[in-house]
N, C-alpha and C positions, 0 to 999 in steps of 0.2 A: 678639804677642811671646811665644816659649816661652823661660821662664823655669826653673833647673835648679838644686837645690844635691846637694852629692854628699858623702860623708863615705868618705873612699878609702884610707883604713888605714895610710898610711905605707909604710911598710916591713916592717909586724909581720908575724907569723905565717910568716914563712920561705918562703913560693912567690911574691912580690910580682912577680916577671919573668914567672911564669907566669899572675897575675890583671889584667896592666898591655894584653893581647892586650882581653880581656874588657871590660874599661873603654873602651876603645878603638870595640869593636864598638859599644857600648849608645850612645853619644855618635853617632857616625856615622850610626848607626838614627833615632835621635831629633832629630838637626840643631839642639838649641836654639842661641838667640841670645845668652845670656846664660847662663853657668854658674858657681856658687860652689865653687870645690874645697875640702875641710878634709881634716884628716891627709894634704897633698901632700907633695911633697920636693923640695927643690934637693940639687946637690952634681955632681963632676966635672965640672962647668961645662956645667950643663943643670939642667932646671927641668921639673918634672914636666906643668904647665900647658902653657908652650911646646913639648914635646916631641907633646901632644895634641892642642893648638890645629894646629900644622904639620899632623900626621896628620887632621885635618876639614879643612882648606885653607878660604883666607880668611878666619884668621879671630887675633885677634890676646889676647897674655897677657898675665898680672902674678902677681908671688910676691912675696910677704911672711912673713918668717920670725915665729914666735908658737912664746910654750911652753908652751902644750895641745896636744893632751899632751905630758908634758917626753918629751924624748929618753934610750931609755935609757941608761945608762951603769952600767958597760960594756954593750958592745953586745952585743944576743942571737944576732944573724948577723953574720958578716963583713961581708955588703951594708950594714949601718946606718951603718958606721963612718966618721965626716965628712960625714954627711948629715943635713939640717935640716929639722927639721918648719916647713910653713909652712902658710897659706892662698892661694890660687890664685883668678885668673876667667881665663876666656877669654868673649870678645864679639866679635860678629860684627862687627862698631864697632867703631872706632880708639879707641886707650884714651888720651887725651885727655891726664891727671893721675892721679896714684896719691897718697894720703896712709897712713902709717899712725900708727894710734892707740892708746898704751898704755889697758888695762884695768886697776881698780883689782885689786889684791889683798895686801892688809894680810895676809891669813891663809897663801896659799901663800909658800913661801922662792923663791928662786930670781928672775928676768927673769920682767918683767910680760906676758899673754896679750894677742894686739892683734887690732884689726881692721883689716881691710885698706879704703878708701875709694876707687873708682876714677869718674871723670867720661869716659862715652865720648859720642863724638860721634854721636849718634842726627841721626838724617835732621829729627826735626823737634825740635834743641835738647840740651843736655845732659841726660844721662840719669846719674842719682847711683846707685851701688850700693855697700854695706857686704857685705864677708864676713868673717865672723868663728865662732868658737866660745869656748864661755865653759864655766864650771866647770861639773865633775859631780859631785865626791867630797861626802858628805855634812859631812864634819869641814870643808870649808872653804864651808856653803851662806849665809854672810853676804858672801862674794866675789862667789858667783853673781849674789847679788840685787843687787849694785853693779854688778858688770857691767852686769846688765840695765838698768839707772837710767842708766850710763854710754852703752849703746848709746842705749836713747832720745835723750836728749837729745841723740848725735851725728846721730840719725838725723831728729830734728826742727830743726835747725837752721833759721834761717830763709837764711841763704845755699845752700843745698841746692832752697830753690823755684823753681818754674819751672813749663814747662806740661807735664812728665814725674811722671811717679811717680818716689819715691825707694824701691829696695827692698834690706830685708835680706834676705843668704842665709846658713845655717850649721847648723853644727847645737848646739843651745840647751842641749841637755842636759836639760829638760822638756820636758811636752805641755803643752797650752793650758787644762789642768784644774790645772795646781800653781802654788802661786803664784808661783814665781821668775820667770816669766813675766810677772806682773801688770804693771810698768812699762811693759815692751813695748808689751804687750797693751791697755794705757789708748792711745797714742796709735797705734799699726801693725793695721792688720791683716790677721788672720791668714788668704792668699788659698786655702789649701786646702778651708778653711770656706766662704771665698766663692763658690770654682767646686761647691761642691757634693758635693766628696770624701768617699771613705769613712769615715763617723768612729769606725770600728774601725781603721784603717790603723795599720801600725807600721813604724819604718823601724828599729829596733834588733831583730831578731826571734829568741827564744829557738830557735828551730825549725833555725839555721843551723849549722852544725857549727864557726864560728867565733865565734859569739856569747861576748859579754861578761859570762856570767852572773853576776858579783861586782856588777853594776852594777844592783842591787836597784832603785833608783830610776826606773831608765832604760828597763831591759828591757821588752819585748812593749808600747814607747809610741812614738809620732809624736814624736820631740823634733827631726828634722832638719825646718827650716822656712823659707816663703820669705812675711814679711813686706813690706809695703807700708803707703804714708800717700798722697793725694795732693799733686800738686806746689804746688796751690795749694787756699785752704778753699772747699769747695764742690764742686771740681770731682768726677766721676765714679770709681768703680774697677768695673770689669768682670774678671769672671773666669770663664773658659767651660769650662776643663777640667780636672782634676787627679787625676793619677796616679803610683804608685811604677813604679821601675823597676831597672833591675840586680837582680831578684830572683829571676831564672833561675842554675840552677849549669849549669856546663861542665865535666864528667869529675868530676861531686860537689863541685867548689869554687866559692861566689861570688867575682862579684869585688871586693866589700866585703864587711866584717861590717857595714853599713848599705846598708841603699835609698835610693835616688836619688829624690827629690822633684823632681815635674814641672808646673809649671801654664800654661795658655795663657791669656795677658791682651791685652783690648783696650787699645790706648793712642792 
């Protein structure tokens, strides 16, 4: 199973119609079965997930609106205006169920950041996946670390077992060296490490010409991640390959300010 999370910008940065060709292609190239969209977008009565999932054929979505990052207001392009940030999957598997789930956050103002929960029909059995993203701003890092406590515990549920792995996709806003991670990290693990990945990799990369660089904490790090537990204790995790991707520019633009995390898992 190739497994994908992707961190797709929203709408920011003012050429989004012109990086949406490019995200297109990388997906196509790559055929995963399973992908986490974060910074997607609904609105006009279409869904950024659906719109991609159609463009690979066979292969079925979900949106769930979340407010990481909040939307701005007012909007900085025309294109933003009534359009909702959300998180996304598309899966090769019929998407079965979708739950979503408020994250804690006492410290940001505004509608709580969620995770998106979806049950697809895997050939042998329900196959559980989380996408989500959680805080990055340093002023609100007691959020982060509850998020992260919050995702576990959804993520270990024992209604989630079965004979599948349960995995998160997203992007965490840490690497696997800080602690906001640690909860996670105590019961999931972390399959880039597994397959053998670069552990220089970064999927926020200062080098980009639309890079984040206020994002002190975040910059030149692996924080976009695709976590796993197994479905039952004991059983196996295999992980055979793991690679970035969308890290090519077309006419000098990526098509995220993040790289796309890619791992192949036996299941």
């Amino acid at each position: 199973m190739r497994a994908m999370t992707w961190n797709v910008w929203w709408r920011f940065g003012g050429a989004w119609r012109e990086r949406e060709p490019a995200i297109a292609d990388v997906l196509k190239e790559l055929d995963p079965d399973v992908v986490g969209l974060v910074e997607t977008w609904s609105g006009d009565g279409l869904t950024q997930p659906q719109l991609l999932a159609d463009d690979l054929g066979d292969r079925h979505a979900a949106f769930a609106p979340t407010s990481l990052p909040p939307r701005p207001e007012p909007p900085e392009y025309p294109s933003q205006a009534g359009i909702e940030v959300g998180l996304g999957l598309i899966s090769r598997w019929p998407i079965r169920d979708t739950e979503v789930h408020d994250l804690p956050h006492e410290q940001r103002p505004g509608p709580a950041p969620t995770a998106l929960l979806a049950t697809l029909d895997h050939p042998r059995g329900p196959l559980h996946v989380i996408v989500t993203c959680i805080e990055w701003e340093p002023a609100y890092a007691a959020d982060q670390l509850a998020q992260s406590r919050a995702l576990a515990a959804l993520a270990t549920d024992p209604r989630l077992d079965g004979d599948l792995p349960v995995l998160l996709l997203g992007d965490l806003n840490a690497d696997v060296s800080q602690p906001d991670l640690a909860p996670l990290l105590a019961v999931l693990t972390d399959t880039w490490s597994l397959a053998g990945g670069d552990p220089g990799a970064v999927t926020l990369s200062s080098a980009l010409l639309e890079a984040p660089l206020e994002a002190t904490k975040q910059i030149d790090r692996r924080i976009d991640h695709i976590l796993t537990r197994p479905g039952r204790a004991g059983a196996d995790l295999t992980a055979r390959k793991a690679f970035l991707a969308g890290t090519q520019a077309i006419n000098s633009r990526h098509p995220s300010d993040h790289f796309a995390v890619v791992v192949d898992l036996d299941v």
